[in-house]
N, C-alpha and C positions, 0 to 999 in steps of 0.2 A: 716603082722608083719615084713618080710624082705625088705621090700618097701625104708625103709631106707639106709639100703645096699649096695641093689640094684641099688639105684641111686646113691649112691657113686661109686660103681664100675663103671657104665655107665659114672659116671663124669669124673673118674682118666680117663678112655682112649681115650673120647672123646676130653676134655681140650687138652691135647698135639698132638690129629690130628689137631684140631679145628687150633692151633697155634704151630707150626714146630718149630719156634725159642726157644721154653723151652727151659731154660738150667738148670742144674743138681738143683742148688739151687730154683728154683722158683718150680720145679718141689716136691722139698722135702717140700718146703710149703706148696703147693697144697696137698700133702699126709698128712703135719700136720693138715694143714685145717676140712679135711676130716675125719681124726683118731677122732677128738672132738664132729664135728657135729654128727658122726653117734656114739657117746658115751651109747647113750640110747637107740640104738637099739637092736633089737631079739639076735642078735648072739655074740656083746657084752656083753648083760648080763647074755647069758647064759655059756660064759667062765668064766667070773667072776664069776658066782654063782658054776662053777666047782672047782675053782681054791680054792675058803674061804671055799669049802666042805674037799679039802687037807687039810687045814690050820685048820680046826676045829674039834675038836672031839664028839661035841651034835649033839644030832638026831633030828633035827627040821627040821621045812619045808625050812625057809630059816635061813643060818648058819650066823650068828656073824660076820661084818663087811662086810656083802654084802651090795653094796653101794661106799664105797668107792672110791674102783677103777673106778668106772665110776664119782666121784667129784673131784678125783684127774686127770684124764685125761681129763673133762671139763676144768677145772682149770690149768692145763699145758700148755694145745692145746693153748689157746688165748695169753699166755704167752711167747712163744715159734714163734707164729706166728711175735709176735711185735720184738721181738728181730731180728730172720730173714729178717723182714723187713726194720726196722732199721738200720740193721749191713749190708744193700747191699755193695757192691764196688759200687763205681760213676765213670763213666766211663767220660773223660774231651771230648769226642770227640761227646756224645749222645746229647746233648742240645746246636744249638748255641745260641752265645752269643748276646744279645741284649739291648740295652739302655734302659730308660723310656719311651722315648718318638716313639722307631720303631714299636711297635704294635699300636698304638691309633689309632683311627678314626676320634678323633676331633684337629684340626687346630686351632694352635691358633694366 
């Protein structure tokens, strides 16, 4: 049940040995990445199922609006990723520059 987790956690710390040049932003994607996918795991739902037990005052098994928080942070995470991605800085000095014709292979 924590298998999900658990590979997440092994992800976050692995990713940035794996790759040293992280820097702070790719690095909070990575964690937004991560917050989404393991949305439906064991220990996510069971703070959510803690949290709508605050929020609720009926005695059931499971309280009024659990669910939610795990559709809305499915729903954020992807949302959240594309803008970060999007909204990089471009750096003028990381790509050079090339014409149409410097990469081809075929002569014409």
């Amino acid at each position: 049940m924590l298998s999900i987790e658990l590979a997440a956690v092994v992800a976050l710390l692995a990713i940035p040995a794996w790759q040293p040049d992280l820097d702070g932003r790719r690095f909070l994607r990575l964690v937004v990445v991560l917050w989404g996918t393991t949305a439906f795991g064991a220990i996510h739902t069971m703070a959510e199922y803690l949290v709508m037990v605050k929020f609720s005052d009926a005695n059931w098994d499971c309280p009024p609006g659990t669910g939610y928080l795990t559709v809305a942070v499915i729903t954020i995470s992807p949302i959240l990723t594309a803008i970060m991605t999007l909204r990089t800085p471009h750096r003028s000095g990381d790509e050079p520059h090339q014409d149409h014709h410097s990469g081809s292979l075929i002569l014409a």
